[in-house]
N, CA, C and O atoms as a CHARMM CRD file, in Angstrom:
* protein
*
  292
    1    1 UNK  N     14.09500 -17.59800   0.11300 PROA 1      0.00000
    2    1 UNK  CA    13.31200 -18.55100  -0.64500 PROA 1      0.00000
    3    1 UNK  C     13.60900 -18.43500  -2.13800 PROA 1      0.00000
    4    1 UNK  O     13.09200 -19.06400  -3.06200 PROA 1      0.00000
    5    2 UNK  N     14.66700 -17.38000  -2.17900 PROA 2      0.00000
    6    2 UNK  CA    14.73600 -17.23500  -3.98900 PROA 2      0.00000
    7    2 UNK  C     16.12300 -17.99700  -4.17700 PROA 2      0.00000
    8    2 UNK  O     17.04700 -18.16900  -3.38100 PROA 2      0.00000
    9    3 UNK  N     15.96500 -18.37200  -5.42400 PROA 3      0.00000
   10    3 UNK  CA    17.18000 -18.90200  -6.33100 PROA 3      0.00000
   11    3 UNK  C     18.39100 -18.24700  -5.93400 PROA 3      0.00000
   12    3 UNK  O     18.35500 -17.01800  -5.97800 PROA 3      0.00000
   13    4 UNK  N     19.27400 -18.69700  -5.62000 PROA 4      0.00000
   14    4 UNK  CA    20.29600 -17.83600  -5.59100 PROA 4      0.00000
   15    4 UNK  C     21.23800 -17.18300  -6.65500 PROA 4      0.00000
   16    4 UNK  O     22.27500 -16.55500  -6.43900 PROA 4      0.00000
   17    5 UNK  N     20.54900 -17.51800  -8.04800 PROA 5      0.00000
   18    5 UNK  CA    20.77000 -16.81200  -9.29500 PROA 5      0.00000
   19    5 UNK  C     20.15600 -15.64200  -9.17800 PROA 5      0.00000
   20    5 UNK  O     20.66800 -14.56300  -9.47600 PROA 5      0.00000
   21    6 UNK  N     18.91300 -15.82400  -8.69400 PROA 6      0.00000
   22    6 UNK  CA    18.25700 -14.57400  -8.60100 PROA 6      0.00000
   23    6 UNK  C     17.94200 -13.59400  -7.24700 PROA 6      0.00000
   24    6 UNK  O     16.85800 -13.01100  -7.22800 PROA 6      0.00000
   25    7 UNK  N     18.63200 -13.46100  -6.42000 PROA 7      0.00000
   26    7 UNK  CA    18.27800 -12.98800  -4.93200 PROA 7      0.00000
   27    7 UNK  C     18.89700 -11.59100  -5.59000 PROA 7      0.00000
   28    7 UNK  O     18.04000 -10.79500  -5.20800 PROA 7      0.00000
   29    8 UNK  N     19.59200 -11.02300  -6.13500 PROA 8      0.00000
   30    8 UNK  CA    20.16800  -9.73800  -6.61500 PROA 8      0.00000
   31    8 UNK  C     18.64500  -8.91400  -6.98800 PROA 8      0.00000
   32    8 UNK  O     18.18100  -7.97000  -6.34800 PROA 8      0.00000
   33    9 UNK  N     18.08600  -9.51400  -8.10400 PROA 9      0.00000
   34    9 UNK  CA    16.96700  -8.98600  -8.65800 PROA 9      0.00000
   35    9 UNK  C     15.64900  -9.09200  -7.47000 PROA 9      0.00000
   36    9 UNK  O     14.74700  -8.30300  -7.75200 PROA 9      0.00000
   37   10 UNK  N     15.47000  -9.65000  -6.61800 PROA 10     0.00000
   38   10 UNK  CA    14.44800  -9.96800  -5.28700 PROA 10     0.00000
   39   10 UNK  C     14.72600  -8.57200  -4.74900 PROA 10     0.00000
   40   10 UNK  O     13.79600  -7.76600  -4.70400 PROA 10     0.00000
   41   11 UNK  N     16.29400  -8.13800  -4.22000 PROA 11     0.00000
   42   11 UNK  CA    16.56100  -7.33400  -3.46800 PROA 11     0.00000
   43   11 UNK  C     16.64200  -6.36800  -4.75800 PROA 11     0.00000
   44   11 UNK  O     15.50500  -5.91400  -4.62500 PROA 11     0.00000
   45   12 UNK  N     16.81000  -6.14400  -5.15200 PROA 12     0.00000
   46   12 UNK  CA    16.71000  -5.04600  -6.61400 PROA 12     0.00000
   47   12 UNK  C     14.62300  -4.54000  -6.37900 PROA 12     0.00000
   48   12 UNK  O     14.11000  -3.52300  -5.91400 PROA 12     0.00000
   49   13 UNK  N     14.12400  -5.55600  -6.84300 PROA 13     0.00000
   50   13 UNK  CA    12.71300  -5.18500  -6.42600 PROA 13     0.00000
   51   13 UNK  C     12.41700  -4.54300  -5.25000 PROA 13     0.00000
   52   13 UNK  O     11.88500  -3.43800  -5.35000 PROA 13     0.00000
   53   14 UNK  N     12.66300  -5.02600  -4.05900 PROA 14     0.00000
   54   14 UNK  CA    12.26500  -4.79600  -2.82100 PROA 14     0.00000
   55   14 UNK  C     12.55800  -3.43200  -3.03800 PROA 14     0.00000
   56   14 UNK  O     11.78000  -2.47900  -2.99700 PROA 14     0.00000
   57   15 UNK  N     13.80300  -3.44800  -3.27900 PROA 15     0.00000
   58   15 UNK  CA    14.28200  -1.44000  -2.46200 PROA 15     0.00000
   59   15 UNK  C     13.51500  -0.69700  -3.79400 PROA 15     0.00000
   60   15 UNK  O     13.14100   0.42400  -3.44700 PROA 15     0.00000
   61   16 UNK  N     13.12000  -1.03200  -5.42000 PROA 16     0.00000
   62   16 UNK  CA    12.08500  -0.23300  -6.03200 PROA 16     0.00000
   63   16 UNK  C     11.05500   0.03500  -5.35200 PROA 16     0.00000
   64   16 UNK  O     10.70500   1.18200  -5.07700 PROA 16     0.00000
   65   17 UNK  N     10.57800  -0.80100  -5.07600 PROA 17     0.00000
   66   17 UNK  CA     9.18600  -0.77500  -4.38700 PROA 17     0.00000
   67   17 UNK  C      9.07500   0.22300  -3.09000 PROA 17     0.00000
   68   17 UNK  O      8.42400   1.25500  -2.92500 PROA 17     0.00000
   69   18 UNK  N     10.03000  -0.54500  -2.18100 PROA 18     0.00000
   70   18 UNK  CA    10.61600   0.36000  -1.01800 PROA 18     0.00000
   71   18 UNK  C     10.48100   1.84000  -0.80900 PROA 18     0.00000
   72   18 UNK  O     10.12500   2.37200   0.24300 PROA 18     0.00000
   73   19 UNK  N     10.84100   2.51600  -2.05500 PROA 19     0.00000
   74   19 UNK  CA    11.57800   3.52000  -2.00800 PROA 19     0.00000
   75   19 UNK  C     10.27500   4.35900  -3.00100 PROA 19     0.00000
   76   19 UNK  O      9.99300   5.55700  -3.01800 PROA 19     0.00000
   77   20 UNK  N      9.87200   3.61000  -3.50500 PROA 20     0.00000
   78   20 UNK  CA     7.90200   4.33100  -4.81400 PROA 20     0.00000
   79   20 UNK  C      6.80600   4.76900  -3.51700 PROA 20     0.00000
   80   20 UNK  O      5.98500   5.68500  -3.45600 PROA 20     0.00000
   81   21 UNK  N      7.22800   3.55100  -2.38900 PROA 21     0.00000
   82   21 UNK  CA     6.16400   4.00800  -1.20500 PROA 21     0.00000
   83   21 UNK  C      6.79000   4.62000  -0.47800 PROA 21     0.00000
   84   21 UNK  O      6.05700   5.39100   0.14200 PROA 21     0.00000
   85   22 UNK  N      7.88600   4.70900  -0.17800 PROA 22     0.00000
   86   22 UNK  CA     8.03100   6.15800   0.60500 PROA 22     0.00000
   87   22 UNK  C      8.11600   7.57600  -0.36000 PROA 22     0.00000
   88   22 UNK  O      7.74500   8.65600   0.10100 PROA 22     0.00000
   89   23 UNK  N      8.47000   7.48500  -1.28500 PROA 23     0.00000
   90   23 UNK  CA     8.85700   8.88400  -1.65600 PROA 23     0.00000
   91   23 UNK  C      7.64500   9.37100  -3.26000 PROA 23     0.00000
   92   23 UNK  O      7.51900  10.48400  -3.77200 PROA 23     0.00000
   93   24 UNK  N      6.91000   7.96600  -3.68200 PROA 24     0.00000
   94   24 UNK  CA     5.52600   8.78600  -4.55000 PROA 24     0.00000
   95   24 UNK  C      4.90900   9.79500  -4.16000 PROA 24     0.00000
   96   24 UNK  O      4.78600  10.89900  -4.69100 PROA 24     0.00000
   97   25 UNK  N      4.17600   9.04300  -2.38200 PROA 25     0.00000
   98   25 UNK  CA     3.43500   9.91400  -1.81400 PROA 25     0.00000
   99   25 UNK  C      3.72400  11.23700  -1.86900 PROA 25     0.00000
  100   25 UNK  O      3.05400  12.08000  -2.46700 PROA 25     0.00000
  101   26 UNK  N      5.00300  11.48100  -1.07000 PROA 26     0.00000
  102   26 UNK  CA     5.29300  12.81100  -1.07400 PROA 26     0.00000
  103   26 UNK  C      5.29100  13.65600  -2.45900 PROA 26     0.00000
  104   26 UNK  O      4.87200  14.81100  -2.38400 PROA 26     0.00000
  105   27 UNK  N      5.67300  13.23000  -3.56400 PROA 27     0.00000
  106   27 UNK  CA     5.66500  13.53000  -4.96600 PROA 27     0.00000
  107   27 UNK  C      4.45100  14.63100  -4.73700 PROA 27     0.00000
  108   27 UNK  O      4.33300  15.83000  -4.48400 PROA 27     0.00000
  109   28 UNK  N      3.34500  13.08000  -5.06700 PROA 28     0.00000
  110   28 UNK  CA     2.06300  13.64900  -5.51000 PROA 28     0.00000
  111   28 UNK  C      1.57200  14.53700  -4.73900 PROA 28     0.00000
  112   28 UNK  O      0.88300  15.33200  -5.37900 PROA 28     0.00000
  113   29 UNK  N      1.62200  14.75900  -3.63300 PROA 29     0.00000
  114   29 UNK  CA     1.04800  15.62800  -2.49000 PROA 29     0.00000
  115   29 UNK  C      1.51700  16.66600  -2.84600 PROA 29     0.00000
  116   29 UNK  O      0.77900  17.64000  -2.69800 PROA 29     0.00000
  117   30 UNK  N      2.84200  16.89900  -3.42400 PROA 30     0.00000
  118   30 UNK  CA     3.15600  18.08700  -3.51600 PROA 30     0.00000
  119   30 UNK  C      2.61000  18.66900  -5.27500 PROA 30     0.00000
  120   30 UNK  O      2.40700  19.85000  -5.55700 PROA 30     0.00000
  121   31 UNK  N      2.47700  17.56700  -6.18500 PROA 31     0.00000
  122   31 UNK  CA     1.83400  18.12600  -7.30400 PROA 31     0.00000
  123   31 UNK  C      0.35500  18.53700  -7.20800 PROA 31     0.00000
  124   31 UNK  O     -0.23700  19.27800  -7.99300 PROA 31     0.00000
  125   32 UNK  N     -0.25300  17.79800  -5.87000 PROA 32     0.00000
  126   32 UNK  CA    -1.52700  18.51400  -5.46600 PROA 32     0.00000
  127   32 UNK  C     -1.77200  19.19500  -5.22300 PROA 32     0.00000
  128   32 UNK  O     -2.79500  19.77900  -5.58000 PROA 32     0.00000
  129   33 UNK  N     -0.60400  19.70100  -4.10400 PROA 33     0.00000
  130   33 UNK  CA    -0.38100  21.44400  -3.83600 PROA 33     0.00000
  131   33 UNK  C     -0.69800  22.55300  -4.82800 PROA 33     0.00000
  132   33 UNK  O     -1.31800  23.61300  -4.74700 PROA 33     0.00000
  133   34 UNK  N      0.13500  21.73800  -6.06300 PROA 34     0.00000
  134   34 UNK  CA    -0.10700  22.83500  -6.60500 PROA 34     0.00000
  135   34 UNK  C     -1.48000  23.51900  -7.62100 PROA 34     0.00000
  136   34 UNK  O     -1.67400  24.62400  -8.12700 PROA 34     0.00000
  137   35 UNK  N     -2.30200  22.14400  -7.59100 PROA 35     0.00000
  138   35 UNK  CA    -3.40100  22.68000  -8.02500 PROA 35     0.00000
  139   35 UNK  C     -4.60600  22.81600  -6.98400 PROA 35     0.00000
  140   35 UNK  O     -5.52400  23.33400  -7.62100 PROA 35     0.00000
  141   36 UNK  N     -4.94400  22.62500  -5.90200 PROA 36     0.00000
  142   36 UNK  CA    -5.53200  22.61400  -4.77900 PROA 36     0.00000
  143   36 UNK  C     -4.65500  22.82200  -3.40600 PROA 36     0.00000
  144   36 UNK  O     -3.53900  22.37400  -3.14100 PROA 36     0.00000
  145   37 UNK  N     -5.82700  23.93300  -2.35000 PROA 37     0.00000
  146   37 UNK  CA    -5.26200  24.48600  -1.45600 PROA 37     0.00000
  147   37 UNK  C     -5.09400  23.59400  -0.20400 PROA 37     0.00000
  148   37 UNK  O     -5.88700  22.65200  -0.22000 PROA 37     0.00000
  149   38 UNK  N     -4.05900  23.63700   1.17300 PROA 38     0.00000
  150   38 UNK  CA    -3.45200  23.19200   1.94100 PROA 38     0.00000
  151   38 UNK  C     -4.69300  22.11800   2.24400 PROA 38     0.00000
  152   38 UNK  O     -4.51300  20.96600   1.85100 PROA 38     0.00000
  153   39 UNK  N     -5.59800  22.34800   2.73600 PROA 39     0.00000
  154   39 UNK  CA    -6.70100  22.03800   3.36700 PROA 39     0.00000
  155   39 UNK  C     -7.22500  20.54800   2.50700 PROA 39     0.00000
  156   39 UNK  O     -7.17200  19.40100   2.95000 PROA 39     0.00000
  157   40 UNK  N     -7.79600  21.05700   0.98800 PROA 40     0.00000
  158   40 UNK  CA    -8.09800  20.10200   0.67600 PROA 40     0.00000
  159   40 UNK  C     -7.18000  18.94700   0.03100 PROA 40     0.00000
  160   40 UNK  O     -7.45900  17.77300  -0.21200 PROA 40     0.00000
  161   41 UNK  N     -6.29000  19.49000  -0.11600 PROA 41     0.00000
  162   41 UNK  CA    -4.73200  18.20700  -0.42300 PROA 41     0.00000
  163   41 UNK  C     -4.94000  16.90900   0.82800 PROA 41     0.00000
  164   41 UNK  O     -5.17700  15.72100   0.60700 PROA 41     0.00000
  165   42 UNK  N     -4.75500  17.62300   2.22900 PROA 42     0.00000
  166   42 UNK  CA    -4.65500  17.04600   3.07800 PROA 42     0.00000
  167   42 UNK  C     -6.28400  15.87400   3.14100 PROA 42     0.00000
  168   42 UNK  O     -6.47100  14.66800   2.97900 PROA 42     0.00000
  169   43 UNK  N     -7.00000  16.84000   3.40300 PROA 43     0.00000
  170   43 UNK  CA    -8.31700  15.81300   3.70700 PROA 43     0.00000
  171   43 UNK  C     -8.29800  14.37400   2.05800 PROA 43     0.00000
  172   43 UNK  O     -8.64100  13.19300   1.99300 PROA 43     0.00000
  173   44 UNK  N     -7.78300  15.24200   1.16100 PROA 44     0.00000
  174   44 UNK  CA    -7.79700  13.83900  -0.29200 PROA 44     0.00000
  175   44 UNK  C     -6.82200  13.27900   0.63100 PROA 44     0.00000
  176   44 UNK  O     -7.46800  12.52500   1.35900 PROA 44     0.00000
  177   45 UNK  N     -5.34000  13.25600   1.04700 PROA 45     0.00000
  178   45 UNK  CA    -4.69300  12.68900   1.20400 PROA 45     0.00000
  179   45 UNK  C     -4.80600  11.35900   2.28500 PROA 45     0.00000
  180   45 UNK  O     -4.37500  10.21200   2.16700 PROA 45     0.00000
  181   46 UNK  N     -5.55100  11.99700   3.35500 PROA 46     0.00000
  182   46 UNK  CA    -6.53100  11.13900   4.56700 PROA 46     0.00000
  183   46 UNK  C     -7.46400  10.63000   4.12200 PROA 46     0.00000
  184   46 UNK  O     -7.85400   9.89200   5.02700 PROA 46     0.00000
  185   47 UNK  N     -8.14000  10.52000   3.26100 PROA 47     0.00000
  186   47 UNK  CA    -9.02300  10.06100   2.72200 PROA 47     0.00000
  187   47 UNK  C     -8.33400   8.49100   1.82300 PROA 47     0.00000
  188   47 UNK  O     -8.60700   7.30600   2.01300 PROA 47     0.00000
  189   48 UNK  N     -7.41600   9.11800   0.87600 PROA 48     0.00000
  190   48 UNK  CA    -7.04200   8.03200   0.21000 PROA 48     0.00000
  191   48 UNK  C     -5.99900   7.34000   1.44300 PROA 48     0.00000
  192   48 UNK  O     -6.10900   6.11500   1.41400 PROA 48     0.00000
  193   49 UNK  N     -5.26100   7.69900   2.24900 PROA 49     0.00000
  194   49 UNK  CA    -4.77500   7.09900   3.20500 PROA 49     0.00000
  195   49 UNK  C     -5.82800   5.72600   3.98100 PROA 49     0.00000
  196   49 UNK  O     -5.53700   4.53100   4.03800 PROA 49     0.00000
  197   50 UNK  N     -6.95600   6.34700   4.45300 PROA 50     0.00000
  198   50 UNK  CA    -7.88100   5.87200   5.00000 PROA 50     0.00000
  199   50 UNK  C     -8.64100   4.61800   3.91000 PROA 50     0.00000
  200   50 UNK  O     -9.18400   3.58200   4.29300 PROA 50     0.00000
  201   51 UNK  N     -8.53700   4.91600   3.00100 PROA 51     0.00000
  202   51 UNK  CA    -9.45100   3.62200   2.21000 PROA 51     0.00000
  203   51 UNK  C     -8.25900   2.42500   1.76300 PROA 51     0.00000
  204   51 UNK  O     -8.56000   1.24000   1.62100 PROA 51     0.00000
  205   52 UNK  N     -6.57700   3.07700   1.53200 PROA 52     0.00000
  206   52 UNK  CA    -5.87100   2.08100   1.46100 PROA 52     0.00000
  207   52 UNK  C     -5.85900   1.56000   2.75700 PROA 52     0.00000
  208   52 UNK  O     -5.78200   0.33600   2.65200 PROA 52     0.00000
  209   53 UNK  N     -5.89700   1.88500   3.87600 PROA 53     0.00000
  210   53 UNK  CA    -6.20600   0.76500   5.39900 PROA 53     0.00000
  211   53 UNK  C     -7.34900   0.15100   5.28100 PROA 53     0.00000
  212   53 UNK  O     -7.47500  -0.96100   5.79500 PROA 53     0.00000
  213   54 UNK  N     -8.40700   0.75000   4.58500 PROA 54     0.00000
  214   54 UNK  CA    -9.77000  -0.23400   4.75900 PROA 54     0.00000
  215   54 UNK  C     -9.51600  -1.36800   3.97000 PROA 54     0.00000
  216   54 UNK  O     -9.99200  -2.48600   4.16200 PROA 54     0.00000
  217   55 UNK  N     -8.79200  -1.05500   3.12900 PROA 55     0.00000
  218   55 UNK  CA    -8.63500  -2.36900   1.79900 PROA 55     0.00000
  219   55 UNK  C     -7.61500  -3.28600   2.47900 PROA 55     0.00000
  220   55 UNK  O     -7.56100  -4.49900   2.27400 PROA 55     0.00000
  221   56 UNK  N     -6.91300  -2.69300   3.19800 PROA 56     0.00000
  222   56 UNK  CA    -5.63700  -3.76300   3.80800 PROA 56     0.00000
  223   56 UNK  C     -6.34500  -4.82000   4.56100 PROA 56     0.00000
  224   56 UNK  O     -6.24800  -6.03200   4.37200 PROA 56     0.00000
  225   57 UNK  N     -7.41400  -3.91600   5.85500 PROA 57     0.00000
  226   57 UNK  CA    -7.83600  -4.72800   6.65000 PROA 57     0.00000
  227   57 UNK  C     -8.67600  -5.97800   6.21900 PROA 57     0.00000
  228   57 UNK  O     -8.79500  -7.09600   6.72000 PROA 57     0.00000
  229   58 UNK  N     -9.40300  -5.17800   4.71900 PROA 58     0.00000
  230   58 UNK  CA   -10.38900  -6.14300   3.99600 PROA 58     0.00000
  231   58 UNK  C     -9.86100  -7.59300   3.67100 PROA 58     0.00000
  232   58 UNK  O    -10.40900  -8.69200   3.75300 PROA 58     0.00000
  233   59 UNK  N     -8.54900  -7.18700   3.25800 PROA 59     0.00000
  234   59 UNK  CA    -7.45400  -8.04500   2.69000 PROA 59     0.00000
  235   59 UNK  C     -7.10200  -8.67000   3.58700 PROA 59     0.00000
  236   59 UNK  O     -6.67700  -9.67800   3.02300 PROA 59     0.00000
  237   60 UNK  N     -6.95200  -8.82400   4.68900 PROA 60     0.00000
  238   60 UNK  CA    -6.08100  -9.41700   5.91300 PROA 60     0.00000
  239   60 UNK  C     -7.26600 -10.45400   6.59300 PROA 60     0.00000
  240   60 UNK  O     -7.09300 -11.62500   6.93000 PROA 60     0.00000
  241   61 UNK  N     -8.35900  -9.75500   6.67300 PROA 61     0.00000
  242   61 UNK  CA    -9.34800 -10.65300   7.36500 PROA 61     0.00000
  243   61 UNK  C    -10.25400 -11.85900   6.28300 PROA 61     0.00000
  244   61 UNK  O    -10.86400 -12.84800   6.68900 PROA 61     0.00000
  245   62 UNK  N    -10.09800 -11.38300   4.75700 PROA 62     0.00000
  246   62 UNK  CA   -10.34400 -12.20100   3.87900 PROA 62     0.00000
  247   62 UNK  C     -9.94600 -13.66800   3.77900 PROA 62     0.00000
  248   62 UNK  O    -10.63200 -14.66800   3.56600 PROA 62     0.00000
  249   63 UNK  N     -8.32100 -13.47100   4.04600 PROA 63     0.00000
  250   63 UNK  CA    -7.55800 -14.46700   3.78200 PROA 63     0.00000
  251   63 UNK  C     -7.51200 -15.52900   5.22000 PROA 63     0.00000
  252   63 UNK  O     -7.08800 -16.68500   5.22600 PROA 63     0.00000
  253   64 UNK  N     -8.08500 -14.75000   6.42000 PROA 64     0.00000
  254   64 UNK  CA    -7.94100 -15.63600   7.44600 PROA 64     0.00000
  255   64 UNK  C     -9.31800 -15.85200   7.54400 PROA 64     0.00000
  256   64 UNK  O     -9.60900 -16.46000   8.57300 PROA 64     0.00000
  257   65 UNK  N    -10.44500 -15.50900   6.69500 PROA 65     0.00000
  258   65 UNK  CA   -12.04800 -16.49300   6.57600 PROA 65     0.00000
  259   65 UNK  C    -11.75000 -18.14700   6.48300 PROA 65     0.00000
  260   65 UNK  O    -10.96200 -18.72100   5.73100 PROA 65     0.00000
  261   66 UNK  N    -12.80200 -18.82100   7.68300 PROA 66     0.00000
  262   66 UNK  CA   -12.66700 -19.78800   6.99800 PROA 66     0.00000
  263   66 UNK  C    -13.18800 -20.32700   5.80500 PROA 66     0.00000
  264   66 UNK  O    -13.13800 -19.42800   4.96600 PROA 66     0.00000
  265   67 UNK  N    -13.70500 -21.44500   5.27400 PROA 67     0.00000
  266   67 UNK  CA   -13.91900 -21.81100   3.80100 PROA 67     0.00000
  267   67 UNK  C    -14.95400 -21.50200   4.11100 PROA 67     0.00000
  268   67 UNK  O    -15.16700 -21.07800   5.24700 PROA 67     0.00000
  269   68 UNK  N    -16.07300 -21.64300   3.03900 PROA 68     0.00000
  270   68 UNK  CA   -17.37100 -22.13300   3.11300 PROA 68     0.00000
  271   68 UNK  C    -17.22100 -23.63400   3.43200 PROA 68     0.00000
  272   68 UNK  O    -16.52800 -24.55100   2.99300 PROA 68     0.00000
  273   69 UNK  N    -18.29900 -23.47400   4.51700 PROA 69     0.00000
  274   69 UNK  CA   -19.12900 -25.15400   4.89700 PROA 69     0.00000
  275   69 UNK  C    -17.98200 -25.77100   6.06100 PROA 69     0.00000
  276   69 UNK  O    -17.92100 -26.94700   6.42000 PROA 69     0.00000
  277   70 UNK  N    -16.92300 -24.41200   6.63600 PROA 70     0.00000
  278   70 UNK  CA   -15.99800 -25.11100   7.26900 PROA 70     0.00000
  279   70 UNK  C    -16.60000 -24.83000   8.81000 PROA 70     0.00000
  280   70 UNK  O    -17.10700 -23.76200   9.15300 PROA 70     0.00000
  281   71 UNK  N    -16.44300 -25.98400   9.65100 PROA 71     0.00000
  282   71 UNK  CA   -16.92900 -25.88300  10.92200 PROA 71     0.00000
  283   71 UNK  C    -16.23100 -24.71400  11.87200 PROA 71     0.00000
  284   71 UNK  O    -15.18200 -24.39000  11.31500 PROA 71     0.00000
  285   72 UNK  N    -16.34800 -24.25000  12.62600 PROA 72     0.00000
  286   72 UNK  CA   -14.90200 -23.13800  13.23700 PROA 72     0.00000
  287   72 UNK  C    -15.05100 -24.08500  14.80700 PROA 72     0.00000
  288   72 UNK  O    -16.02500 -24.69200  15.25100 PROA 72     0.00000
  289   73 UNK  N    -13.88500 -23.93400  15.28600 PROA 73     0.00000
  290   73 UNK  CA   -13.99000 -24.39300  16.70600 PROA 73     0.00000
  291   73 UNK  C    -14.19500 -23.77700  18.30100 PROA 73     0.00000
  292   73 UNK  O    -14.23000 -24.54600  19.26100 PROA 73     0.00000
């Protein structure tokens, strides 16, 4: 759907992005390590794991509400 001037920079984004969510996480988990022990790294980590799914789902079922005042069938 992009310009084909610009599909370089689309795919330039994608794999930034791509590559911040696979490999931040691990970052930070491990800079957590080092100031907090095995145990509680993990439960923050499930925790913030767990509220970015609540927000997804929030997000997903938001957008498929119908309007206000809309009949459903």
């Amino acid at each position: 759907m992009a310009e084909p001037a610009s599909r370089a920079g689309v795919l330039a984004v994608f794999f930034v992005v791509a590559y911040l969510g696979m490999g931040l996480p691990s970052v930070l988990f491990g800079i957590t390590l080092r100031h907090f022990a095995v145990q509680t790294a993990m439960i923050a980590f499930a925790a913030v794991l767990s509220c970015g799914a609540v927000v997804s789902v929030a997000v997903a079922l938001r957008d498929r509400a119908p309007a206000p005042g809309a009949l459903s069938a």
